[in-house]
Each structure stands twice: as C-alpha cells, then as structure tokens.
C-alpha positions in Angstrom: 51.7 81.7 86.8 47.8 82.3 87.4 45.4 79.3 88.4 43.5 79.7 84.9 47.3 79.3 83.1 48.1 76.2 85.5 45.0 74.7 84.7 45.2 75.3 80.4 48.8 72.9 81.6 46.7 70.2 82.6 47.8 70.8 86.4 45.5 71.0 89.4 47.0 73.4 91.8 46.5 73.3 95.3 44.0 76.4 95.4 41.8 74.1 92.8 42.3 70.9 95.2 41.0 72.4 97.9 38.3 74.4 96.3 37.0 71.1 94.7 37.1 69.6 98.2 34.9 71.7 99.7 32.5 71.9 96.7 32.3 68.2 96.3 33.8 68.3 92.3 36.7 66.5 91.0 39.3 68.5 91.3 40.4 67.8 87.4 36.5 68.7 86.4 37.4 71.8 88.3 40.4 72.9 86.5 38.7 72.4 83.2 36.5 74.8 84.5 38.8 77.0 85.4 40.9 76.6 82.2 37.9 77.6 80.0 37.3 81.0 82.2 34.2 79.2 83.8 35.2 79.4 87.3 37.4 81.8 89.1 39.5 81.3 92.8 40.3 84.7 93.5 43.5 86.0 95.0 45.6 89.0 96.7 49.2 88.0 96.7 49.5 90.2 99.6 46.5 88.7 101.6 48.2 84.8 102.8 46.7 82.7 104.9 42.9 83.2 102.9 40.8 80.1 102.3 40.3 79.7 98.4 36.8 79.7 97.4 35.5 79.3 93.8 33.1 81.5 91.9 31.4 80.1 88.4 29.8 77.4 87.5 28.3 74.6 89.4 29.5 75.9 92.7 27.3 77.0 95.1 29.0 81.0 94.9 28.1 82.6 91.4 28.0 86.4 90.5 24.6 87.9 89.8 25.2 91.5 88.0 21.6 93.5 88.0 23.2 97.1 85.6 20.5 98.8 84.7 18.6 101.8 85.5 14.5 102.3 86.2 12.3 104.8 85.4 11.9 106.3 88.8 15.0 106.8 89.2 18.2 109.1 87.8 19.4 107.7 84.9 21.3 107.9 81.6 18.3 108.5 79.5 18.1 112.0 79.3 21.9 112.6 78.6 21.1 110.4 75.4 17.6 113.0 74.7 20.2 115.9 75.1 22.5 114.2 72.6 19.9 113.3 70.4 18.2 116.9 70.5 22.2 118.3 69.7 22.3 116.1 66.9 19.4 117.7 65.2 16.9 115.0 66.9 19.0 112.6 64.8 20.5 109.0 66.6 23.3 110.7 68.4 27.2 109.0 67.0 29.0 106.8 69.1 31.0 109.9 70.2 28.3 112.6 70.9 27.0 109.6 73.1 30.4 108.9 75.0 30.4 113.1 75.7 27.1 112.8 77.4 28.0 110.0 79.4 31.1 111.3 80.6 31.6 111.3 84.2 28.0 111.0 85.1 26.4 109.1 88.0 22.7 107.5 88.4 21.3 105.1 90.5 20.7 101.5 89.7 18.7 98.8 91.0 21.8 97.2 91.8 23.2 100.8 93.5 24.8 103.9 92.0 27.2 103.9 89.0 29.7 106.0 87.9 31.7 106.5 84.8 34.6 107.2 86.5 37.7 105.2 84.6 38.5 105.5 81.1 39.0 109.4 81.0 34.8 109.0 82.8 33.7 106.7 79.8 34.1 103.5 81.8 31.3 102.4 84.2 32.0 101.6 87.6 29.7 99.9 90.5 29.8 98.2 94.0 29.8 94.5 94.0 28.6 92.0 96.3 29.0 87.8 95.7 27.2 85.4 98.2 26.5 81.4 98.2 23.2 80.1 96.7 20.8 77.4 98.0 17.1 76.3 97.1 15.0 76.7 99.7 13.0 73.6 99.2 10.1 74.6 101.3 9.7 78.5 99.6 10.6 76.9 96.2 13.2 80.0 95.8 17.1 80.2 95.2 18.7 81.8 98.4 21.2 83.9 98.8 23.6 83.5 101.8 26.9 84.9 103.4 26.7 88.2 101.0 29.8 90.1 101.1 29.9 93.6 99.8 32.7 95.4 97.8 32.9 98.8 96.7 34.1 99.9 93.2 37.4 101.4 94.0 38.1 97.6 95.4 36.9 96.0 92.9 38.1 97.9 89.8 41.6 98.8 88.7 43.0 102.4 88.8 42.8 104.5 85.6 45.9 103.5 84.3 46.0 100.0 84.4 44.2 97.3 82.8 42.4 94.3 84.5 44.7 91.6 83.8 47.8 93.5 85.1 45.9 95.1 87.8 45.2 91.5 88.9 48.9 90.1 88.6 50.5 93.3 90.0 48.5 92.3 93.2 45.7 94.7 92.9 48.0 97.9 93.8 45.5 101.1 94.7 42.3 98.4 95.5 41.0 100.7 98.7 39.2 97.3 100.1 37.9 97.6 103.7 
C-alpha cells in the first residue's frame, strides 16, 4: 500500500512520523497533506535504509519546474513555423503539431529537453529538488543541498506508466 493510500485511511505511517518530526508538523496535518496529493515522501523499494524526506507544501523541500524555451536559444518554435507553413500558413492540427515535435531536442532555461517517450511525443528533462530558506539579510528565498537527477532516473521507460513505474520499484531508472 503507498503512503498517499495509508494516509486517505486515516493512518500515519512511520515514513510520515518521521518526516513530520523533522519538519516540525503534526504528523496527522502531514498525512492530510499527503492524502490530498499535496506532499510526497519518495521511495525505492530496493534502496532500505534511506532517510524519508518530504516534498510539497509547507516543508522546507518544494519542486520548482522552469519548462520553457528563450529566444536565444534552440527551441520548438520553428518546428510549429514549418507546420504552420505545411498547413497552408493555417494553425497547424493537433497532429501536424505532434509530427513536428516528434523526437526533437532544444535547450531550456532549466536544461535540454527531449521528446523521447510516448513514441517521441512525450517531453523529458533533468530534475533537480533542494531545501528552501529566506535569507533574512538578502531578502531572497535560498536554495540549499540541490541534488541533481537526470531524466532517464526520473521518468519511466516507454512502456510503462508513472504510477506502475513507481509501485514496480522504478525498474530501468539509470539513477547515479
């Protein structure tokens, strides 16, 4: 059973417990949280031994996802101009736009990303999660203890979709 499906039970698992501990919540507050999809512990059943640490709201770890592409950089646009100009200079459909997006790359602000899943109509991208803090005397949110993931750990194979991905164990994840 996952910690989200313990949690929608009304039970506060060990993982949420100690989570809450160091995070200074109540752990029931906690397991609302993650009941509602609010807050994630992340797990590898074949990784023991791992302190549990919480990502979501009002903990001090929250993902920040910049997707996007600039204009000085490689990017999408000009597949869509080459779709557009096939289509007559017309709005390209839903499917001449999926044909010129499959299985490109371009750079990001937040690093390269690939349609590489979903027969190349899926995007794909490196991750990275860290711990926030306001810096009282810069007035700015910090970001601390980043660690880095690349896509093909972070992202299931081809053939498999998230959720089992996640309950099989994350079987393929090429994690450093």
């Amino acid at each position: 059973m996952t910690l989200m499906e313990e949690a929608s039970r009304g039970r506060v698992p060990r993982e949420i417990e100690a989570v809450a501990s160091r995070e200074g919540i109540e752990p029931a507050k906690l397991a609302r949280l993650v009941a509602a999809g609010r807050v994630v512990i992340p797990g590898n059943l074949r990784r023991v031994g791992l302190e549990p640490a919480g990502i979501g709201e009002r903990l001090t770890t929250k993902v920040n996802v910049n997707v996007g592409t600039s204009q000085n950089l490689d990017s999408p646009e000009n597949e869509v101009e080459k779709a557009m100009a096939a289509n007559g200079g017309k709005k390209p459909t839903h499917e001449q736009l999926a044909a010129a997006l499959t299985g490109l790359e371009w750079d990001s602000p937040a690093g390269r990303i690939r349609m590489a899943l979903g027969e190349g109509h899926q995007a794909v991208q490196d991750t990275a999660i860290g711990k926030t803090r306001y810096d009282a005397a810069k007035k700015l949110v910090m970001i601390d203890d980043i660690q880095r993931f690349p896509a093909d750990c972070v992202n299931p194979p081809a053939n498999m979709k998230s959720e089992e991905w996640i309950k099989a164990g994350f079987p393929g994840a090429k994690c450093p």
